[in-house]
C-alpha positions as CSV (number, residue, x, y, z in Angstrom):
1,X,17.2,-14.1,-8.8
2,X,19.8,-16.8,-8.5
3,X,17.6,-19.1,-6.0
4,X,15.3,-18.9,-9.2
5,X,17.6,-20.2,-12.0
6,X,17.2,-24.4,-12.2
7,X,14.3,-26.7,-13.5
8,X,11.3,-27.2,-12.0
9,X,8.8,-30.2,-12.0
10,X,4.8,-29.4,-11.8
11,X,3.2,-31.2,-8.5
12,X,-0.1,-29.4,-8.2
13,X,-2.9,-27.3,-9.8
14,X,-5.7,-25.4,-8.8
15,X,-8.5,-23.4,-11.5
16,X,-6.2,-23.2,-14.0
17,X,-8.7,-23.5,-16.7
18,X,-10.8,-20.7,-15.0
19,X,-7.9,-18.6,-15.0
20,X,-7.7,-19.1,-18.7
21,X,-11.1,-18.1,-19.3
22,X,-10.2,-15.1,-18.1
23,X,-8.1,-14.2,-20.0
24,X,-9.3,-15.0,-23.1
25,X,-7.9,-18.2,-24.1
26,X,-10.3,-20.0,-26.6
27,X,-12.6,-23.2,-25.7
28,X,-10.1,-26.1,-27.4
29,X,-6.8,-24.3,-26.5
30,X,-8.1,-23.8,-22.4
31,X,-9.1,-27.8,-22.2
32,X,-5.8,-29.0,-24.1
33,X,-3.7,-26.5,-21.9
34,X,-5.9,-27.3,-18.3
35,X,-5.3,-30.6,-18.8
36,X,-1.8,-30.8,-19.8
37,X,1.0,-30.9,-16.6
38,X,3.9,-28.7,-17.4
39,X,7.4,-31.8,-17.7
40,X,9.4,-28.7,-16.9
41,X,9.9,-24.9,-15.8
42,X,13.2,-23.6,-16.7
43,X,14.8,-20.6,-15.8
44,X,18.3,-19.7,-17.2
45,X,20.2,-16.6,-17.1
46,X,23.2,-16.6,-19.8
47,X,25.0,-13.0,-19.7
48,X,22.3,-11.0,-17.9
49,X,19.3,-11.9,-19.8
50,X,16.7,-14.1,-17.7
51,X,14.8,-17.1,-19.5
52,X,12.2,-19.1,-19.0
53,X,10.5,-22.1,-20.8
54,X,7.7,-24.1,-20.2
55,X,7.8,-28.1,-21.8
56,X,5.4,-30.3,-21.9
57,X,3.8,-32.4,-24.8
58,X,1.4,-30.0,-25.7
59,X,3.5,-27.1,-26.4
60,X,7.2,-25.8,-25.2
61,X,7.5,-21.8,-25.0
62,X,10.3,-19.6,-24.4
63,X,10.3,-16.1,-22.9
64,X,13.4,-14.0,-22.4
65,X,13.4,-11.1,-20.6
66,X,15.8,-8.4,-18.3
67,X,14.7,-7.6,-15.1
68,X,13.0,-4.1,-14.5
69,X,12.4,-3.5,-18.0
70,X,8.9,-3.8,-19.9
71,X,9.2,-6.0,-23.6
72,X,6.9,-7.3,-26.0
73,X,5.7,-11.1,-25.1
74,X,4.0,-13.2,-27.0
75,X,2.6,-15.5,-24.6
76,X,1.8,-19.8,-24.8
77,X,-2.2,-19.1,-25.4
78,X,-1.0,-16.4,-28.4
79,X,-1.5,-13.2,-26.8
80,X,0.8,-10.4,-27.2
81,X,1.4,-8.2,-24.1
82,X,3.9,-5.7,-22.8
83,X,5.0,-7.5,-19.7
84,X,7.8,-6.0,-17.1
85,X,9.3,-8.6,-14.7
86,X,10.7,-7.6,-10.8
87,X,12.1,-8.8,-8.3
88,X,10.5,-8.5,-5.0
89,X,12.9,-10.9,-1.9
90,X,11.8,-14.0,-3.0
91,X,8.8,-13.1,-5.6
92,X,9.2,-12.7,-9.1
93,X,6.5,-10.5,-10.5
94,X,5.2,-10.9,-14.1
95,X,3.2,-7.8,-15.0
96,X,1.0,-8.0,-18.4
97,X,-0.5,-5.8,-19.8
98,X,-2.7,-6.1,-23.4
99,X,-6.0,-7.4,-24.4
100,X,-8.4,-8.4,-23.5
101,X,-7.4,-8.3,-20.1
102,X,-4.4,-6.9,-17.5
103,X,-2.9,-10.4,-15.7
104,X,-0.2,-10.4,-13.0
105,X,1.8,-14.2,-12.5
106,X,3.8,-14.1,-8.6
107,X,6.6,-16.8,-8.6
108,X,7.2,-17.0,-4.6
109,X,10.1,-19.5,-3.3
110,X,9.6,-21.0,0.1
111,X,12.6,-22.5,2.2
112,X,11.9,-25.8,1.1
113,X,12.5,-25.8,-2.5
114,X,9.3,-25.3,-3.7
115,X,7.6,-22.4,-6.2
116,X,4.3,-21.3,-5.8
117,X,3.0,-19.5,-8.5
118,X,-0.2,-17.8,-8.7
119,X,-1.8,-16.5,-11.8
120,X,-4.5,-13.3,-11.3
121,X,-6.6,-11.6,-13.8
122,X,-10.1,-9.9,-13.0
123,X,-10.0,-11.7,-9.6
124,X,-9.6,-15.1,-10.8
125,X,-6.6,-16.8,-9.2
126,X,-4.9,-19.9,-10.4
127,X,-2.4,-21.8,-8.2
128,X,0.2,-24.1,-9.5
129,X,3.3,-25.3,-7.4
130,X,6.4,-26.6,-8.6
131,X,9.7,-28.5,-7.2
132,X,13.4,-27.5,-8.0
133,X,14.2,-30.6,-9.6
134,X,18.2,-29.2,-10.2
């Protein structure tokens, strides 16, 4: 988990807005979100409790969360699903589960510094890949 703590800056996209849809997000909060690129992904772990935020000048959101054990998140678009996070190697798994539809988010490190994450619900995939900036 520790190759995973730092910031992380947003250099691609792909069907993020679709992905959205999917899951429910509404017409004005999808279009604001799609087109908004993520300043920073933060993950932070101050005595044993995992966090991540998300800033950019739309909206900043914090999640905090222990490995391997479900919680209640209430998530940027305003859902509220029990979500468990693992740790799998080099994948971190985000499991959520709640209306009006399951969605599973992969964080995958490669050698060189970079995060792909992919976003799946109902067989829509989003891909977004970040940098470690620190």
């Amino acid at each position: 988990m520790e190759a995973f703590v730092g910031k992380w800056k947003m250099e691609s996209s792909e069907n993020f807005e679709e992905y959205l849809k999917e899951i429910g997000v509404g017409m004005a909060t999808r279009k604001m979100a799609a087109s908004t690129k993520p300043n920073n992904f933060v993950i932070a772990e101050p005595n044993g409790v995992y966090n991540y935020r998300t800033e950019s000048s739309f909206k900043n959101h914090d999640t905090r969360f222990k490995l391997n054990e479900e919680f209640e998140e209430h998530t940027a678009d305003g859902r509220k699903v029990k979500t468990t996070m693992t740790l799998d190697g080099r994948k971190l798994i985000q499991e959520q589960k709640g209306e009006p539809v399951n969605s599973t988010i992969i964080r995958e490190l490669t050698d060189d510094n970079t995060m792909i994450v992919k976003l799946i619900a109902n067989g829509v995939t989003s891909t977004r890949v970040f940098k470690k900036s620190t």
